[in-house]
TIMARDREN-586820 format. One record per residue: x, y, z of N, C-alpha, C in turn; residue number from 1. Coordinates in Angstrom, 3 decimals. Example, Ala and Ser with C-alpha at 12.3 -4.5 7.8 and 13.67 -1.06 7.14 Angstrom:
2
[r [13.190 -5.690 7.800] [12.300 -4.500 7.800] [13.200 -3.300 7.800] 1]
[r [12.850 -2.250 7.080] [13.670 -1.060 7.140] [12.900 0.030 7.870] 2]
end
This chain:
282
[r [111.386 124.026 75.540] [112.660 123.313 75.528] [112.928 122.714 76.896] 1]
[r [113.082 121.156 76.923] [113.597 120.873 78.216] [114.729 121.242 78.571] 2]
[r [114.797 121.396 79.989] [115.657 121.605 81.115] [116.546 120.237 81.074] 3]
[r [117.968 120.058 80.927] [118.738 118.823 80.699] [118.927 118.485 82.361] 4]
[r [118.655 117.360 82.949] [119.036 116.643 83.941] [120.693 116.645 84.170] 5]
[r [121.301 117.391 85.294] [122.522 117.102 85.759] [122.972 115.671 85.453] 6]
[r [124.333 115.758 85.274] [125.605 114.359 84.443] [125.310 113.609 85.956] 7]
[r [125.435 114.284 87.281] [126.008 113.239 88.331] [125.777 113.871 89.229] 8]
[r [124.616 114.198 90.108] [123.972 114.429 91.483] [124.677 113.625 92.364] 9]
[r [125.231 112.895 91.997] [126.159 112.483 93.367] [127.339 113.059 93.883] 10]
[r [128.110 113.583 92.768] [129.053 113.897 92.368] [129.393 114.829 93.913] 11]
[r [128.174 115.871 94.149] [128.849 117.225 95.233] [129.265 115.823 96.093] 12]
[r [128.788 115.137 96.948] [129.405 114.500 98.015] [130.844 113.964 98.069] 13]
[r [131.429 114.295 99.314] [132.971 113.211 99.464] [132.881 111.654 99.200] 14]
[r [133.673 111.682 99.262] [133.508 110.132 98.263] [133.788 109.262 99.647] 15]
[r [134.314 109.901 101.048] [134.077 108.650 102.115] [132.952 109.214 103.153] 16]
[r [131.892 109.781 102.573] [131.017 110.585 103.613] [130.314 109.410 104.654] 17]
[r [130.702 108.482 104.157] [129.545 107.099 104.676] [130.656 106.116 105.596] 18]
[r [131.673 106.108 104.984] [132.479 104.865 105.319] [132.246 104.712 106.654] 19]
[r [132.478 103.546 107.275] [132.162 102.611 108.072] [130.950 102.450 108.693] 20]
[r [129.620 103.289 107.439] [128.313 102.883 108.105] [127.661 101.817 107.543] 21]
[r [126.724 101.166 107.788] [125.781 100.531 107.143] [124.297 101.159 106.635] 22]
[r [123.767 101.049 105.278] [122.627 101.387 104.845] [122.203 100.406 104.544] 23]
[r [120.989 100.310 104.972] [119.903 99.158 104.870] [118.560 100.182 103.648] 24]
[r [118.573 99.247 102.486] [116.968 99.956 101.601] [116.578 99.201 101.067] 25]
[r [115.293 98.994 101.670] [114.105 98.408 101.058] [113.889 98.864 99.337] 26]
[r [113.465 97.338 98.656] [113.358 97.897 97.117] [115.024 97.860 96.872] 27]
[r [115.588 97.158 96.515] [116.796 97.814 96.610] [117.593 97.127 94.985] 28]
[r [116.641 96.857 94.898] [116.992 95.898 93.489] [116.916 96.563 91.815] 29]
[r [115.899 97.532 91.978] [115.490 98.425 91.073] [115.381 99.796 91.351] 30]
[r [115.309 100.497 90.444] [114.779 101.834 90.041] [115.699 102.788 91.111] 31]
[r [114.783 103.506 91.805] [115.202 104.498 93.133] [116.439 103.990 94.227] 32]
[r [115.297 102.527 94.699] [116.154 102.220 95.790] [117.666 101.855 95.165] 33]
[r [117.565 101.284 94.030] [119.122 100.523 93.445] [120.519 101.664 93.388] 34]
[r [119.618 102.627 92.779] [120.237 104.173 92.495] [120.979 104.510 94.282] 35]
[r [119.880 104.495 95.454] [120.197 105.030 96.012] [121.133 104.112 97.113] 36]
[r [121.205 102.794 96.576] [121.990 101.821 97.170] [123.294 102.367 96.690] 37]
[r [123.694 102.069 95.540] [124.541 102.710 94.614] [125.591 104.409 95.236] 38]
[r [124.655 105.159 95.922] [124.580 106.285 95.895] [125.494 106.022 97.768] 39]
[r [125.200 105.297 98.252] [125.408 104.800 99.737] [126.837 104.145 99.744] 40]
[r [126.897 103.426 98.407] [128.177 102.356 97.955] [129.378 103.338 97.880] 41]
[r [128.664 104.090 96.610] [130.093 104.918 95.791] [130.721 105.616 97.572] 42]
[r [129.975 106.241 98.227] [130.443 107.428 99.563] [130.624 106.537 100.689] 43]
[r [130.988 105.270 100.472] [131.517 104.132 101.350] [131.067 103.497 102.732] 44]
[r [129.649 103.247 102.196] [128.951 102.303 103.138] [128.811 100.972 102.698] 45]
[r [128.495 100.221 103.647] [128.336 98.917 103.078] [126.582 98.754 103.105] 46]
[r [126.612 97.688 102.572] [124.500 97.944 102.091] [124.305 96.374 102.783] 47]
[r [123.075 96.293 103.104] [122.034 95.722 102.973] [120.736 95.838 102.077] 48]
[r [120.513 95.322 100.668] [119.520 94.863 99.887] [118.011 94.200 100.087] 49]
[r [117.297 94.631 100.103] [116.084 93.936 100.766] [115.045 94.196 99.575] 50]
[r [114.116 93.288 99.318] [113.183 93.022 98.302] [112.505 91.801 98.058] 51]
[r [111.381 91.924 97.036] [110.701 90.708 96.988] [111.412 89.981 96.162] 52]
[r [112.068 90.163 95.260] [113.015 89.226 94.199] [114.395 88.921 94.075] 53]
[r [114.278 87.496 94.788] [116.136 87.509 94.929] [117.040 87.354 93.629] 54]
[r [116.326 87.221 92.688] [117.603 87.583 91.597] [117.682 88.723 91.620] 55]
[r [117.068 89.504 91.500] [117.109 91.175 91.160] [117.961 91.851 92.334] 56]
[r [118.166 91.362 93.778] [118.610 91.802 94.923] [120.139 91.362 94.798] 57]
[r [120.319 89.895 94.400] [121.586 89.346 94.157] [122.157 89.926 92.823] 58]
[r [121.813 90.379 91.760] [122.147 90.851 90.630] [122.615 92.548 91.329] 59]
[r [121.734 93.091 91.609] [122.721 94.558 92.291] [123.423 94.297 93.455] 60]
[r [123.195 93.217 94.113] [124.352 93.061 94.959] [125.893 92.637 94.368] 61]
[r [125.965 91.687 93.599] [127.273 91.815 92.610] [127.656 92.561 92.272] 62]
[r [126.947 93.295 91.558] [127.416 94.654 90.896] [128.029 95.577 91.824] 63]
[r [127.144 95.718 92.994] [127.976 96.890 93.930] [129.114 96.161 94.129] 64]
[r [129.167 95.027 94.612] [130.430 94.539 95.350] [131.620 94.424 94.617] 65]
[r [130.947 94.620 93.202] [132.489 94.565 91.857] [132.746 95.889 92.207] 66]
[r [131.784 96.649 91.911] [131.959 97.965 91.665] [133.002 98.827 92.594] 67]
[r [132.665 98.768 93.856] [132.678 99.626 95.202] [133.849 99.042 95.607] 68]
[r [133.647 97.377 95.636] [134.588 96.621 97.044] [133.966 96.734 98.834] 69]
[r [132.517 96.740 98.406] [131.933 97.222 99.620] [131.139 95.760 99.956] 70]
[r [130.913 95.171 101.105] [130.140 94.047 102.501] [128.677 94.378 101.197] 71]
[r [128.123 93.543 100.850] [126.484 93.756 100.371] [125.713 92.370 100.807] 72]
[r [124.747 92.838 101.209] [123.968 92.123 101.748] [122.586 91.600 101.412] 73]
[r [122.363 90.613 100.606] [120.898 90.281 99.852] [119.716 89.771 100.681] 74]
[r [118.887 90.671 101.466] [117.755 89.430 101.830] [116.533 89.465 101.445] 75]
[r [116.224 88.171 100.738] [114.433 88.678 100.001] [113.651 88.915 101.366] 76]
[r [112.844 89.867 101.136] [111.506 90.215 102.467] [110.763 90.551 101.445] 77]
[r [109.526 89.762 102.714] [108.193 91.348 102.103] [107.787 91.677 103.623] 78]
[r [108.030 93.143 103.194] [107.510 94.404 104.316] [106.217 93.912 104.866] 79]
[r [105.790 93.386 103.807] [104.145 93.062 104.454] [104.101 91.897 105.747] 80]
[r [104.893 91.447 105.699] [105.210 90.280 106.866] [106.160 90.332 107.895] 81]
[r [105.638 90.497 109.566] [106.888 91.074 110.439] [107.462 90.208 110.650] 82]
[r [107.506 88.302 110.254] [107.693 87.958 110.698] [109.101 87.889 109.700] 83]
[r [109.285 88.531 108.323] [110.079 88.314 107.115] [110.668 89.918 107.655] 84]
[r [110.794 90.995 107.959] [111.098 92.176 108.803] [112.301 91.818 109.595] 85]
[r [111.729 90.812 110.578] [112.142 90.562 111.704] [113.643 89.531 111.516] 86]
[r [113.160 88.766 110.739] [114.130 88.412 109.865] [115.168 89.001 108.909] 87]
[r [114.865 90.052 108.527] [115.782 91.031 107.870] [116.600 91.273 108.639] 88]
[r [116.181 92.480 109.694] [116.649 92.875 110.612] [118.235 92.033 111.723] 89]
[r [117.480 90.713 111.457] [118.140 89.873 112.575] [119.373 88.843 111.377] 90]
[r [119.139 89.322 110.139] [120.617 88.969 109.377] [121.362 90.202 109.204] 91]
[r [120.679 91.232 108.948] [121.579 92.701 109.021] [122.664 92.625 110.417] 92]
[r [122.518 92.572 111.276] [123.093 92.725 112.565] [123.674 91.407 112.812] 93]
[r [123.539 90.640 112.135] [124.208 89.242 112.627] [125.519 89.271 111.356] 94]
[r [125.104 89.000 110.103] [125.993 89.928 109.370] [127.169 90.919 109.438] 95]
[r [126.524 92.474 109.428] [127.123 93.532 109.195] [127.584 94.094 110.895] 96]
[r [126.579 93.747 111.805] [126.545 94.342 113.165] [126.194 95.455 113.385] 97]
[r [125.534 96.349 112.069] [125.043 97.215 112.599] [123.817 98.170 111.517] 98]
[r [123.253 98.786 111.619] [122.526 99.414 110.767] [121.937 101.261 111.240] 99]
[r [122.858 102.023 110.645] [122.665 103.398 110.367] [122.112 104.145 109.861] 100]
[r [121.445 103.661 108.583] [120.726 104.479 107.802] [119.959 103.514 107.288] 101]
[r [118.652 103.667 107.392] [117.406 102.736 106.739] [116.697 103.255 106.090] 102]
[r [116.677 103.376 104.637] [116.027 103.784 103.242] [114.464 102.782 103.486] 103]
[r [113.468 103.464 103.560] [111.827 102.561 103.512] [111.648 103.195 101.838] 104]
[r [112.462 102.157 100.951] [111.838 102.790 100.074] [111.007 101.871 98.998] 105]
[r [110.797 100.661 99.812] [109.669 99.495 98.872] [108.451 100.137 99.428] 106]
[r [107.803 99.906 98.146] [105.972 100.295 97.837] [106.021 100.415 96.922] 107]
[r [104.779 100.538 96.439] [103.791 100.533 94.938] [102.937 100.598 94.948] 108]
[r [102.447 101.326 93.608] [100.772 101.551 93.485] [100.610 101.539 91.787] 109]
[r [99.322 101.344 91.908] [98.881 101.561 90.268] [97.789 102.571 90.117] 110]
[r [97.622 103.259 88.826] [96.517 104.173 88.897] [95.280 103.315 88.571] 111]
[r [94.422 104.237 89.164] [93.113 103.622 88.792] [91.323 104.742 89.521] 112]
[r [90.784 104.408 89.050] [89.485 105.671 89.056] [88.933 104.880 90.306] 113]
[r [88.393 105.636 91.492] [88.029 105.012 92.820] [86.657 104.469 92.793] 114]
[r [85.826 104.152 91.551] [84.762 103.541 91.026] [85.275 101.977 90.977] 115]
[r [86.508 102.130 90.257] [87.137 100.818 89.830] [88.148 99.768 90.750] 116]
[r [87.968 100.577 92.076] [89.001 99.842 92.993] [88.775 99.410 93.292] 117]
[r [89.106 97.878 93.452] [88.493 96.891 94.657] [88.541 96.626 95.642] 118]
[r [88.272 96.399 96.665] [88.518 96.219 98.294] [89.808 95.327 97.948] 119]
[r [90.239 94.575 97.810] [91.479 93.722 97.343] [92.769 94.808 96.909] 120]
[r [92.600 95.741 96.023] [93.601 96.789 95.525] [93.705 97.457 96.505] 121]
[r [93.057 97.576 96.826] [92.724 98.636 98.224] [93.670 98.605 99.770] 122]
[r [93.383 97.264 99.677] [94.120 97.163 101.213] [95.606 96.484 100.651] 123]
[r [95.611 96.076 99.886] [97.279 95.365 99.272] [97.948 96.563 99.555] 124]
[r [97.554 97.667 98.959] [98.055 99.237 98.346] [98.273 99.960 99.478] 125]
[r [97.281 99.271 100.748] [97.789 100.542 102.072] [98.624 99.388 102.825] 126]
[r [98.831 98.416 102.954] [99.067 97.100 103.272] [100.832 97.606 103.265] 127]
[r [101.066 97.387 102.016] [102.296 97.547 101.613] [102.851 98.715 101.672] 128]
[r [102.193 99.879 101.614] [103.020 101.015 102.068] [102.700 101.723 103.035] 129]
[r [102.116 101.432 103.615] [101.785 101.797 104.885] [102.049 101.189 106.166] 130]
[r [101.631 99.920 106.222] [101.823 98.953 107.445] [103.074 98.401 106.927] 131]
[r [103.495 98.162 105.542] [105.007 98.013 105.666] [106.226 98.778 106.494] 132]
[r [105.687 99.925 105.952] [106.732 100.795 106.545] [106.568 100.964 107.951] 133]
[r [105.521 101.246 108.387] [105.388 100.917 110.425] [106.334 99.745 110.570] 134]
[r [106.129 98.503 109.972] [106.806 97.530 110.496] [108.249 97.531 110.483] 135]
[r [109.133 98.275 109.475] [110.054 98.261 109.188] [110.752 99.290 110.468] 136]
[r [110.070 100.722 110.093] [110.517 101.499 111.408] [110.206 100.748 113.253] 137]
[r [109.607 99.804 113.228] [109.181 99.615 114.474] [110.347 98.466 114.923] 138]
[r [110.400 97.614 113.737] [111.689 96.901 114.356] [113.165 97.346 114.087] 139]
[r [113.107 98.521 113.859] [114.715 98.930 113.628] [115.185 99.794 114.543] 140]
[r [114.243 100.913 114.277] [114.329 102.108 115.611] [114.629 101.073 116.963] 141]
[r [114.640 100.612 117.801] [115.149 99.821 119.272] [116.242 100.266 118.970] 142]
[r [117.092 98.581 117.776] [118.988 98.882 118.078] [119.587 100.264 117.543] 143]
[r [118.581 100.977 116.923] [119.227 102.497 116.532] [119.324 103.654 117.763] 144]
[r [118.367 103.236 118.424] [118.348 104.181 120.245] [119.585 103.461 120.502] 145]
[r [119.443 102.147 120.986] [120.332 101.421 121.681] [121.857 101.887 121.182] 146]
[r [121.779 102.096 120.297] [123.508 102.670 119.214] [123.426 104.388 119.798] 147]
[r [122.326 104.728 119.658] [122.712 106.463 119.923] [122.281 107.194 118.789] 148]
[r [122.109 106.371 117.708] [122.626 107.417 116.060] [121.534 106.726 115.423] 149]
[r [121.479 107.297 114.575] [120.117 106.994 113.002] [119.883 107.515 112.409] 150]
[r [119.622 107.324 111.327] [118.951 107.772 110.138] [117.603 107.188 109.927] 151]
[r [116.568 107.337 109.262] [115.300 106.706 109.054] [114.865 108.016 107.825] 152]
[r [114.911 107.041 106.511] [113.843 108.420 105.465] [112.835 107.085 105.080] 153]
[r [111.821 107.764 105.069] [110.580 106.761 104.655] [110.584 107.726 102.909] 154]
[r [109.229 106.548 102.065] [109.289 107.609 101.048] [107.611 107.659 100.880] 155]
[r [107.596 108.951 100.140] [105.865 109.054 99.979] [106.160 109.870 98.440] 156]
[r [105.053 110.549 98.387] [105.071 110.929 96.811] [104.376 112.492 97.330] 157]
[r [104.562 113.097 95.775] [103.744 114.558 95.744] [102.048 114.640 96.220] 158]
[r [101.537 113.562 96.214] [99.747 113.182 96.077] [99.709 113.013 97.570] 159]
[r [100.727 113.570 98.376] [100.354 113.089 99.979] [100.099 114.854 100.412] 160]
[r [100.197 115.974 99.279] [99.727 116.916 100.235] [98.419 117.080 99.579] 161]
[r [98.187 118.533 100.053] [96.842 119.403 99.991] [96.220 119.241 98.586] 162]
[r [96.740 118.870 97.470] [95.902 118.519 96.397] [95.350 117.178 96.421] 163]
[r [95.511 116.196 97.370] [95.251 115.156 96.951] [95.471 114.310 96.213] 164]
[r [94.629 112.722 95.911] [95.905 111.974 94.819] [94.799 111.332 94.189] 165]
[r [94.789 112.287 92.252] [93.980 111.698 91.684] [94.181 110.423 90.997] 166]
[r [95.369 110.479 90.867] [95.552 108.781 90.055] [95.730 107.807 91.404] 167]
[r [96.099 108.168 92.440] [96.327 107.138 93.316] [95.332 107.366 94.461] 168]
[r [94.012 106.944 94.682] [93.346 107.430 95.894] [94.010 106.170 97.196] 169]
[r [94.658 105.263 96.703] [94.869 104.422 97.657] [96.132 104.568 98.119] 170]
[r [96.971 104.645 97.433] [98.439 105.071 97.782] [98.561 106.932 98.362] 171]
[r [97.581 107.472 97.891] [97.817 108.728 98.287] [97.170 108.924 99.939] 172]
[r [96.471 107.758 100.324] [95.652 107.722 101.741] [97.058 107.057 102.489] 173]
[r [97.324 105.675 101.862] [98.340 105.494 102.862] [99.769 106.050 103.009] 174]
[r [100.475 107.035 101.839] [101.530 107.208 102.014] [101.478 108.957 102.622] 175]
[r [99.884 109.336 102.977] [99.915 110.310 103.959] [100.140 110.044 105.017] 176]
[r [99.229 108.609 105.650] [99.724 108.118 106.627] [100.849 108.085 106.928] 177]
[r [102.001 107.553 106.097] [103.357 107.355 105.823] [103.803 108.767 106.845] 178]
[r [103.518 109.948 105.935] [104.080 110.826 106.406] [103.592 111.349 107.873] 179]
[r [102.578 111.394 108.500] [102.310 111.416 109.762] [102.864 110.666 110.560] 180]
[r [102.837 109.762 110.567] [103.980 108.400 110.775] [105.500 108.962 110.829] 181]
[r [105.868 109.389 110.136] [107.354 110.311 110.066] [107.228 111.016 110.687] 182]
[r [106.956 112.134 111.051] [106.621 113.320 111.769] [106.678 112.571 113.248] 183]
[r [105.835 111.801 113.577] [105.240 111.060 114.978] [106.461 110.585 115.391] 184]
[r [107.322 109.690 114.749] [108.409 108.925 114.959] [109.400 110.269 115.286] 185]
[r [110.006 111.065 114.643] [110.589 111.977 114.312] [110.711 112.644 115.995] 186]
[r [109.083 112.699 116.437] [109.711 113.578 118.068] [109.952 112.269 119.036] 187]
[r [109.730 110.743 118.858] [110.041 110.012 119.787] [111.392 110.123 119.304] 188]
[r [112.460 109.773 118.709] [113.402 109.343 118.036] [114.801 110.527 118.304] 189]
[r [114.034 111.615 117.897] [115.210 112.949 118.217] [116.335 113.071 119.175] 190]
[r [115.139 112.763 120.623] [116.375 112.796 121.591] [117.134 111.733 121.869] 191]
[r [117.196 110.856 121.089] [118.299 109.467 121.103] [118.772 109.371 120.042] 192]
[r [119.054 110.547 119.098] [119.595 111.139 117.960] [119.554 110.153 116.761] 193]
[r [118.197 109.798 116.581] [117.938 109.474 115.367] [116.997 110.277 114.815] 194]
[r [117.699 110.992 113.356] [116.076 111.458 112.646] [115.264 110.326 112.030] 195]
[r [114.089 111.006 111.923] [113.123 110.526 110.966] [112.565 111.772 109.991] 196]
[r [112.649 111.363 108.627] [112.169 112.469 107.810] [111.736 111.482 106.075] 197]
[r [111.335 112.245 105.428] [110.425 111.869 104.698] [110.847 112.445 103.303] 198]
[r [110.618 111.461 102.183] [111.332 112.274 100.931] [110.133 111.735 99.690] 199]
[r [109.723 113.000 99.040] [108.797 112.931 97.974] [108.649 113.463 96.620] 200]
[r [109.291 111.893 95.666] [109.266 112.444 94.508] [107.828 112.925 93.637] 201]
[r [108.241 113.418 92.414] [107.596 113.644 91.584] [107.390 112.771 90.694] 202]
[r [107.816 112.913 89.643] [107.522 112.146 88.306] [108.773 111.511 87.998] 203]
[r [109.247 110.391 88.260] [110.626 110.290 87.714] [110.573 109.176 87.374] 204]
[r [111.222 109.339 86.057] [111.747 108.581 85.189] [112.422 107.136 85.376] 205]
[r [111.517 105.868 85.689] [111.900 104.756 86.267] [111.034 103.861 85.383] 206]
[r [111.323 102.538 85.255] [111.225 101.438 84.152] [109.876 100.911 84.815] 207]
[r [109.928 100.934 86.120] [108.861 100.369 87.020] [106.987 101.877 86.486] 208]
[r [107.550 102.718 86.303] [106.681 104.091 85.607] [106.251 103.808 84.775] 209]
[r [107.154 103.603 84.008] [106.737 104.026 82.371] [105.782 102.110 82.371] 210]
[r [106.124 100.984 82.882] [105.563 100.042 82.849] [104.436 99.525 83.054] 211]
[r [104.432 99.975 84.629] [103.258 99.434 85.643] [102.180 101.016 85.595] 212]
[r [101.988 102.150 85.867] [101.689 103.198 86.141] [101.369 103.615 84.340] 213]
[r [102.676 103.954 83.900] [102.216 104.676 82.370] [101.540 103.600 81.519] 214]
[r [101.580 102.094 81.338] [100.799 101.773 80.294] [99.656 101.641 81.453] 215]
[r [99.052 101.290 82.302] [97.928 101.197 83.182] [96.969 102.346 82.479] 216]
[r [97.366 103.369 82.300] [96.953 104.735 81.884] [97.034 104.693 80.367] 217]
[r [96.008 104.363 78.868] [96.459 104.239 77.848] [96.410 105.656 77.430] 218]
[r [95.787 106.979 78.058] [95.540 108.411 77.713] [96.656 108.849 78.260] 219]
[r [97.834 108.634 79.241] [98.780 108.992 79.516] [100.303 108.428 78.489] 220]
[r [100.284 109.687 77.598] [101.758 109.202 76.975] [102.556 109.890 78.035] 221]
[r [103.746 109.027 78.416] [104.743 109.248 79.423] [105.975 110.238 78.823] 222]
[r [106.277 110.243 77.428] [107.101 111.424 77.023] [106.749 112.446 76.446] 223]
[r [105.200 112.796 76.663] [104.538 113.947 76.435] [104.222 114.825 77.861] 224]
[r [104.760 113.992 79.097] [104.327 114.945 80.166] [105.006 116.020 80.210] 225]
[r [106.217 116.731 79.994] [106.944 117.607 79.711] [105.342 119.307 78.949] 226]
[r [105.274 118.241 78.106] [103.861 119.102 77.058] [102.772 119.262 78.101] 227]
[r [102.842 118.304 78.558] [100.877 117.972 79.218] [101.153 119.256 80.572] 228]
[r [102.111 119.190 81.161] [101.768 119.697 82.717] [103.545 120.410 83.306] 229]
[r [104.818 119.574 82.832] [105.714 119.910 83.678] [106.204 121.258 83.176] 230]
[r [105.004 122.477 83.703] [105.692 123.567 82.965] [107.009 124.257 83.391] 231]
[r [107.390 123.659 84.978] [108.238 124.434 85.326] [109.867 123.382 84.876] 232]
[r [109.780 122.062 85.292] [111.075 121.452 84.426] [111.158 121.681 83.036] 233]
[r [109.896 121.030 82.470] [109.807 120.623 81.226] [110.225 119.296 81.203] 234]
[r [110.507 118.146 82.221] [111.210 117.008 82.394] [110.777 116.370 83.562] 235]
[r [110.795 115.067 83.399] [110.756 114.059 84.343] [112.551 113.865 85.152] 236]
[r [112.253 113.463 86.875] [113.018 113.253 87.338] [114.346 112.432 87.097] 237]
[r [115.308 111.931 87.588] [115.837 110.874 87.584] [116.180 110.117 88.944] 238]
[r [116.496 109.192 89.143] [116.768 107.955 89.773] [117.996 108.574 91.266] 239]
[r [118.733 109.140 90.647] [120.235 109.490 90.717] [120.031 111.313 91.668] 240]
[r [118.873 111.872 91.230] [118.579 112.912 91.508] [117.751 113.135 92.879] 241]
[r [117.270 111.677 93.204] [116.437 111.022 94.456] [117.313 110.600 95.156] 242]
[r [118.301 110.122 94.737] [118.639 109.258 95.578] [120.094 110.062 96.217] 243]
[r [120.148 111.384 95.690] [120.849 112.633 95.814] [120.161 113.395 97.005] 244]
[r [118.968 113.101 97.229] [118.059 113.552 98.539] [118.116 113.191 99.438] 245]
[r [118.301 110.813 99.565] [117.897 110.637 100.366] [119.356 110.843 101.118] 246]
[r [120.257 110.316 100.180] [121.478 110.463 100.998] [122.250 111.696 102.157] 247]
[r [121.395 112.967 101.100] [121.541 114.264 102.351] [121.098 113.914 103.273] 248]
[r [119.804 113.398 103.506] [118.912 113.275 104.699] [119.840 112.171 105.214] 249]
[r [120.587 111.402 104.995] [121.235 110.567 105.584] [122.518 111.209 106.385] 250]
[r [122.660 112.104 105.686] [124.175 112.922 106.008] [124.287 113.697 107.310] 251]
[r [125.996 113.371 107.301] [126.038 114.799 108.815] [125.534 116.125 108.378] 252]
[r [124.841 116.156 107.061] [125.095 117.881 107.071] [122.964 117.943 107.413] 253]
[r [122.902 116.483 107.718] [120.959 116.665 108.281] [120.763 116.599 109.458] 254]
[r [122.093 116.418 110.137] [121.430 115.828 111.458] [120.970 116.520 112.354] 255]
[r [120.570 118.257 111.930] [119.402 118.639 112.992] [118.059 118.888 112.302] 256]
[r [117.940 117.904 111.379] [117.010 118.205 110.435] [115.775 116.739 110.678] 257]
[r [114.560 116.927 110.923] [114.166 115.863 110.960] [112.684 115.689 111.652] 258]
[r [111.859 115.065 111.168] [110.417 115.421 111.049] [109.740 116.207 110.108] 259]
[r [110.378 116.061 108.865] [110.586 117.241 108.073] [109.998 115.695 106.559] 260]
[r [109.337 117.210 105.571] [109.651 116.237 104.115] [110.358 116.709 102.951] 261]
[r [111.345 116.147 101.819] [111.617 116.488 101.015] [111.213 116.473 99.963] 262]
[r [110.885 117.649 99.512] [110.090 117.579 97.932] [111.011 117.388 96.866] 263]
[r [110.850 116.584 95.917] [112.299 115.947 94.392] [111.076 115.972 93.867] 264]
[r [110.796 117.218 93.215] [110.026 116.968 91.833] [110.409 117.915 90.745] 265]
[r [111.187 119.067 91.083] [110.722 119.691 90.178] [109.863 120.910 90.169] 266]
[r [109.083 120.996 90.987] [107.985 122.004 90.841] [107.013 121.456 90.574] 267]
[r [106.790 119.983 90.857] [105.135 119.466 90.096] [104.524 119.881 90.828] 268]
[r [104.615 120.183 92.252] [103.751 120.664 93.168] [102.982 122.431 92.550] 269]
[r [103.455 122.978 91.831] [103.441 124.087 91.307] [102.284 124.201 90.251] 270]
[r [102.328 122.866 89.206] [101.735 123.124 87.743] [100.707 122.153 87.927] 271]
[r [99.911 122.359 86.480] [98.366 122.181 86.818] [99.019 120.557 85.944] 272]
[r [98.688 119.257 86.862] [98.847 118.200 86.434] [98.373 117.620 85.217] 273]
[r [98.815 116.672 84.682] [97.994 116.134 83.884] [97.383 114.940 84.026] 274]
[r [96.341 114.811 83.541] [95.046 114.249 83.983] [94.276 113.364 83.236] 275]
[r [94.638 111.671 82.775] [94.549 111.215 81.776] [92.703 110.474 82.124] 276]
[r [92.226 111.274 82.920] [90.634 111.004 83.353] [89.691 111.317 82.575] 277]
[r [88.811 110.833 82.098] [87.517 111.844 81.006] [87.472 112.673 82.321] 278]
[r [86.690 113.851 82.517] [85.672 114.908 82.955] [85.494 114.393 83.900] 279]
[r [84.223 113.792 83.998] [83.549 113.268 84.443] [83.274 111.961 85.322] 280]
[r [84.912 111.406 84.915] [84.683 109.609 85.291] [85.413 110.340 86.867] 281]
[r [84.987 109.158 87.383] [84.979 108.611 89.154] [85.417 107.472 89.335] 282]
end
């Protein structure tokens, strides 16, 4: 029997825990990041939106701004380009004037058997979540010393520890990096009181999953993982339940917390995965 997902993980927080900061998150249009834009809005920050698709960035930017009554801020980037970064960065602050909390939470990957990867999948996949996220932390961290204060959560996944990452050998290489990268940043950053820390879901339940990732996989049915492996939920994550993480890590109640990662899975780290591989294939 599944375990029912909490009504509203947002809910424990004060409802002005944020006010008069700015959150800046990458991805911010869909799935996690939208949730955790959302999640930044309701506890009264104003946002900055960043992504590859400006309808999708301008479509949750309306919405918050009906919603909340909160400053939102749309700028298409890709992480992959400092020179589109740099540009982010330099409408955030021209804009809003300031930026407090920076969600790295654009990336992507697809599964695939490391027989079948191409040098092309390969470097897109560390490209984008890897050297994205350097770029993002490298031009933000300055005006966050220069301010005194920060936040910084990068995101990585469960496949960045000691088991390794069988559906993702490319995303699981660079979003270890990711996390060394956090850690590294984390002791420059401390004593000019910005953390850096790191947050890693599990399996959760996002449109971008069940799409790109679950049909990629035709041996992976996505509402049988509960059966296949999640013995300790019995359930896939939610959106709302992440973005319930990053915001702690954003919070006064983290700020001696930092160089550190957060696990949101569940316990997948616990149970024997499931594994939509023949035996044998490579």
């Amino acid at each position: 029997m599944a375990i029912e997902a909490p009504a509203d993980p947002l809910s424990t927080f004060h409802p002005d825990l944020f006010a008069g900061t700015v959150a800046l998150v990458t991805g911010g249009g869909t799935g996690i990041g939208k949730a955790t834009a959302t999640g930044f809005a309701r506890l009264g920050a104003d946002l900055v939106l960043a992504g590859r698709r400006a309808d999708l960035l301008e479509a949750a930017a309306a919405e918050l701004r009906e919603r909340f009554g909160r400053r939102v801020l749309a700028v298409p980037t890709n992480i992959r380009e400092p020179s589109s970064v740099e540009a982010l960065r330099d409408a955030a602050y021209d804009e809003l004037g300031r930026v407090d909390h920076l969600v790295n939470n654009a990336g992507g990957q697809f599964p695939s058997l490391p027989s079948q990867l191409s040098d092309n999948g390969w470097r897109s996949v560390v490209d984008l979540n890897l050297n994205g996220t350097w770029t993002m932390v490298n031009r933000f961290m300055t005006p966050m010393v220069e301010a005194g204060q920060g936040s910084i959560i990068t995101m990585v996944h469960t496949y960045v520890f000691d088991r390794g990452a069988r559906f993702f050998v490319h995303s699981g290489a660079a979003r270890a990096g990711v996390l060394s990268l956090t850690r590294t940043m984390a002791s420059f950053l401390a004593p000019h009181g910005v953390t850096v820390n790191a947050i890693a879901p599990g399996l959760i339940d996002t449109s971008g999953m069940r799409e790109h990732e679950g049909e990629a996989v035709e041996a992976m049915d996505i509402d049988a993982l509960g059966e296949l492996g999640l013995k300790t939920t019995r359930r896939m994550g939610t959106v709302d339940e992440v973005a319930a993480g990053i915001v702690w890590l954003a919070s006064p109640g983290a700020r001696y917390v930092t160089g550190t990662v957060a696990v949101v899975d569940g316990g997948l780290v616990l149970d024997n995965w499931p594994d939509p591989w023949e035996r044998d294939a490579f």
